[in-house]
N, C-alpha and C positions, 0 to 999 in steps of 0.2 A: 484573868480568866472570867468569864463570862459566867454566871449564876442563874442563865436561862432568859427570854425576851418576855415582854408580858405585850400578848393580844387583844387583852378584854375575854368576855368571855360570849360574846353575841357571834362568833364565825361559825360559818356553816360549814363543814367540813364531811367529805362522803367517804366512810369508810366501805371498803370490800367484804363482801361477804365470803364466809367459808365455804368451799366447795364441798361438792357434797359426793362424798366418796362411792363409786362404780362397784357392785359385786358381778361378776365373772365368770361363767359357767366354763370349767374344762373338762370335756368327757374321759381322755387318759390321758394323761399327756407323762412323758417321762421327764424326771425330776433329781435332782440331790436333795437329802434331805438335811438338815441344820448338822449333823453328825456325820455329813461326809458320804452317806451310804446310795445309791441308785434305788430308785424308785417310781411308782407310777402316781401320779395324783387326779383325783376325781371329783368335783361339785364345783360349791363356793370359792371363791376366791377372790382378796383386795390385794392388790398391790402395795409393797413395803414400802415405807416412803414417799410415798407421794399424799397420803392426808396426814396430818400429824396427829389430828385429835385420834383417829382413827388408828394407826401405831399404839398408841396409850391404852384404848381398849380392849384391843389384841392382846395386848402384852399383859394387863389385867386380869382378862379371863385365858392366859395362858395357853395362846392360839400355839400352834408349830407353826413353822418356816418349811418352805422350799423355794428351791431354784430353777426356774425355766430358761433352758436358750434359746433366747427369740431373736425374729430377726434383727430387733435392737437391740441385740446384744444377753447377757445374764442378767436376769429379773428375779428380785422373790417377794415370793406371794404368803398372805397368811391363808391359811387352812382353814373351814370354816364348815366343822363336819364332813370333815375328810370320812369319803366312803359311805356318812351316814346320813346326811343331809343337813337342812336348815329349815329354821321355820318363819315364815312372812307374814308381817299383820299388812296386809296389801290394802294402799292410800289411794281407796276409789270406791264409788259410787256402787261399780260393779261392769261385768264387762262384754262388750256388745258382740256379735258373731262376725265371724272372720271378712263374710258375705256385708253385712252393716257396714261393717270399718269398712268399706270401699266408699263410703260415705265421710270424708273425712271431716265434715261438722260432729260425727259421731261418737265422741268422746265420754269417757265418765272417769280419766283418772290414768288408762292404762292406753298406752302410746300403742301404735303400730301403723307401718308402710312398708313401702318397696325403694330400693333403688338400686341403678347400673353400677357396677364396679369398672373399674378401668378395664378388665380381664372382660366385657362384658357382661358377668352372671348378674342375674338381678338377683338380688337377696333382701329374704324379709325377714322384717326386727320386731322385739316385740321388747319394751321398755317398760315398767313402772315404779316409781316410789313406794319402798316400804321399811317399817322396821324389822330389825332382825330380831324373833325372841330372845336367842341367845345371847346377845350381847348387848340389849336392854340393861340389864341388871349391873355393869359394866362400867356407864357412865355415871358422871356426880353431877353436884353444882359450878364446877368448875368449869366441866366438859357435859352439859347437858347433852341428852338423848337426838340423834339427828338423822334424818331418814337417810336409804341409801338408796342409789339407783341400781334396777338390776338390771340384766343387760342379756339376753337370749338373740341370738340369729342364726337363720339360715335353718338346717331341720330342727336345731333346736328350739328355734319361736314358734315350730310347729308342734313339737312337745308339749309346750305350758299352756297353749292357747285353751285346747279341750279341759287342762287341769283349773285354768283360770273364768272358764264357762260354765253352760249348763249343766253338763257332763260331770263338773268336778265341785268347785265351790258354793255351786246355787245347791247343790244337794245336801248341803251342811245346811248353809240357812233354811232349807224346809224342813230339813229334820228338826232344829229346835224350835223351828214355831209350832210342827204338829206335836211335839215332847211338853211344850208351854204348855198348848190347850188342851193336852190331854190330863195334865196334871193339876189347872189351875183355871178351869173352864171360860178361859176370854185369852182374846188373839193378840199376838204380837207380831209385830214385822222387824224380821231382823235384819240388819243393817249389813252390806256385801263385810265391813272390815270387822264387824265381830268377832271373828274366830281366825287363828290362823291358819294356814295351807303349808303341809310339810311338804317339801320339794328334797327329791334322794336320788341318786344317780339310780338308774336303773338296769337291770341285766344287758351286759353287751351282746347287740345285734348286728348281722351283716347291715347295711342301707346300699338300696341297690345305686348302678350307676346309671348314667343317662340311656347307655346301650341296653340298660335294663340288665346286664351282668353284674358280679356284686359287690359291693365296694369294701371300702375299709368296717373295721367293727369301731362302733361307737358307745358309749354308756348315755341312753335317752335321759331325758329329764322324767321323773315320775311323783304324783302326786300321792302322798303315803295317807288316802281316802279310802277306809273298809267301805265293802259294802254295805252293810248294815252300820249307820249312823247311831250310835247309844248316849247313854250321859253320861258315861268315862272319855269320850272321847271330846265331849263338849265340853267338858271341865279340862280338859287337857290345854284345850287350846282358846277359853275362851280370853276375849281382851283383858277382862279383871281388872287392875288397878292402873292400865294402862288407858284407859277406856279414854280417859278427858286430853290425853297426849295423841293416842291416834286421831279421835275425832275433830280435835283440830289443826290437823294435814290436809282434810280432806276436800275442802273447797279449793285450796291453791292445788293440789296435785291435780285435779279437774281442766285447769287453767292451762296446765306443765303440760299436761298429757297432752293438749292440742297444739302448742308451740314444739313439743319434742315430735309429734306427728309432723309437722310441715318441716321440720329440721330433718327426719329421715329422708320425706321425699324428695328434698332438695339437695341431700347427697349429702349434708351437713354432718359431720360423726360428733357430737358432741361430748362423747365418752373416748379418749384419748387410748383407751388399755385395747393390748395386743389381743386379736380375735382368736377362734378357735382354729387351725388350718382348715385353708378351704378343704369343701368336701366336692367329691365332683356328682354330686347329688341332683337331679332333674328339680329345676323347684318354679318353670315354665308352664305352668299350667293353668293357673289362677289369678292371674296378679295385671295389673295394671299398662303392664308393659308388654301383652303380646298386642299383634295386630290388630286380633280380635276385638280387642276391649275399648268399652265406648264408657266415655264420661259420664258415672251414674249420677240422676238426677238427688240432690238432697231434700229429706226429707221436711226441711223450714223453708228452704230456698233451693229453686230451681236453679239447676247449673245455665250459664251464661250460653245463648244460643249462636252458634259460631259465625262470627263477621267477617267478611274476606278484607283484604290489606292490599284493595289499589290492586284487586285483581291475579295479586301473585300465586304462581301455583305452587301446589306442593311438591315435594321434593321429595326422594326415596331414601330410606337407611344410609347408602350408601351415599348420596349425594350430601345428606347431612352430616355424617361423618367427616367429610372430605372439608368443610368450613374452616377455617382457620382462625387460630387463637380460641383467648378464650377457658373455663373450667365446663359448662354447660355438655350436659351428657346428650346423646343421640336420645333416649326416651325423654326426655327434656324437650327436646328441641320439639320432637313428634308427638308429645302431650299439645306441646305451644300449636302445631299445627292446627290438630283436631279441634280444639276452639276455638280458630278461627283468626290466628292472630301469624300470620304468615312472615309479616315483617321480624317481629322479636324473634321465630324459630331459626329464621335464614339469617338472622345476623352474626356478623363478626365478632367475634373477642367476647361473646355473650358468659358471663359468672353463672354456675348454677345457683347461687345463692339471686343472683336477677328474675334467672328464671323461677325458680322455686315460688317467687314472691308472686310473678304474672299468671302461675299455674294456681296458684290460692285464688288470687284476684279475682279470677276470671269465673272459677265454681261457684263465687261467693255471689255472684252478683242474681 
């Protein structure tokens, strides 16, 4: 028997990295609970078994279990302030208005687009890296600390958007720079990831339907932000001894945030876990994909002025539709028009990952 080969020790050898585990918004979803009983479950949530470092953590800080029947079948999920929320040291710069991100050079950490479903809704995502407070304390040297991705769509990326903006977050960072000089007479600027943002299911509300009658009830996503900002609340949530661990996330999350940006808009789902049921939610109004919408110019570079392709004309919903083969979505194909590039939108067997690439190309230039 063999006692092992010897290689030397000069081989390059590329190991894989750990994936970085998906947290999950479910507004109610009914549930078993580890003990057998029906139940409804509400917020956070990772999927069992599918990260492993992640299972250990859980298990550590003595998460609960449930069980989803999804359309793939029974899943369970860990619990992650079931009913009460979680708290995110959120790995970015800080984050641009809904109106901006239609600028998609416009990045500082926290991902968002649009894209067509097969069903055709278009729905928008709103993605970003952060740590969990909660399960900070969790990991060792073993299983060091490792962000997670969250994951919001459809009304609920319109939840966190105001919570992750002006409205929500930037109201903490002013509060502690006027609390600074008010106490210590010289100015600080504090940094978007200083503090974290508690995110809590919030009161279920009807959400109307497209007919404008009312839909199913939902549990929104809410930002557990008093109005009056104090220094109990800044000591609550400030980074502390996390401070050298989150601040360096913060350039690669920058990076992420614009690659997970062109991966929404190219239809790409890069987060594998079961979404929340569609909702039949109007969410046509603003977004990239009505007719209306023209290719906003960016603010470093001017978007690409549309060139014709040998004359070809354009084609309607319908006709685009009708092309054959192929993953490339109708808003796909009718982005490719409107810039000008008539060949890639009318052609055959076209990938939206192809297109996704020609729709970046084409802004950038």
């Amino acid at each position: 028997m063999s006692n092992g080969y010897d290689f030397g020790e000069d081989n390059d050898v590329i190991e894989s990295g750990i994936e970085e585990g998906v947290l999950q918004w479910f507004s109610s979803r009914d549930c078993e609970t580890s003990d057998g009983k029906e139940d409804t479950t509400v917020g956070w949530h990772i999927q069992v078994g599918r990260y492993p470092y992640l299972d250990k953590v859980c298990e550590k800080a003595n998460l609960p279990q449930v069980k989803l029947e999804q359309t793939s079948g029974v899943n369970s999920y860990w619990q992650i302030g079931n009913r009460t929320g979680a708290s995110f040291f959120v790995l970015a710069k800080g984050c641009y208005s809904e109106q901006e991100m239609n600028d998609q050079t416009k990045r500082a950490g926290i991902a968002f687009g649009w894209h067509r479903e097969d069903d055709g809704r278009n729905v928008k995502t709103v993605k970003f890296r952060a740590y969990v407070a909660e399960l900070l304390p969790f990991f060792d040297e073993e299983n060091p600390p490792r962000p997670l991705i969250v994951v919001a769509k459809k009304q609920f990326a319109s939840d966190l958007l105001p919570i992750l903006g002006r409205d929500g977050q930037y109201r903490v960072l002013k509060a502690n720079n006027e609390l600074f000089q008010a106490k210590h007479g010289k100015a600080t600027k504090t940094p978007y990831w200083g503090f974290s943002i508690f995110l809590v299911p919030g009161k279920k509300e009807k959400r109307m339907n497209k007919d404008r009658t009312a839909g199913s009830s939902v549990s929104p996503i809410v930002g557990d932000i008093p109005a009056t900002i104090d220094a109990e609340y800044l000591e609550a949530h400030h980074v502390g001894e996390y401070l050298s661990l989150v601040k360096s996330e913060i350039e690669d999350s920058v990076v992420w945030s614009r690659e997970a940006t062109d991966a929404i808009y190219a239809g790409v789902n890069g987060d594998t876990e079961e979404a929340e049921p569609s909702m039949p939610v109007d969410e046509s109004f603003d977004h990239p994909f009505d007719d209306s919408y023209e290719v906003p110019a960016s603010a470093e570079k001017p978007a690409a002025k549309p060139q014709t392709s040998n004359n070809v004309k354009p084609l309607s919903d319908k006709e685009l539709d009708a092309i054959k083969g192929g993953t490339a979505n109708v808003a796909q194909r009718r982005a490719l028009q409107k810039l000008g590039n008539m060949l890639l939108a009318q052609k055959a067997n076209l990938t939206k990952e192809e297109a996704g690439k020609a729709i970046q190309a084409a802004q950038k230039r």
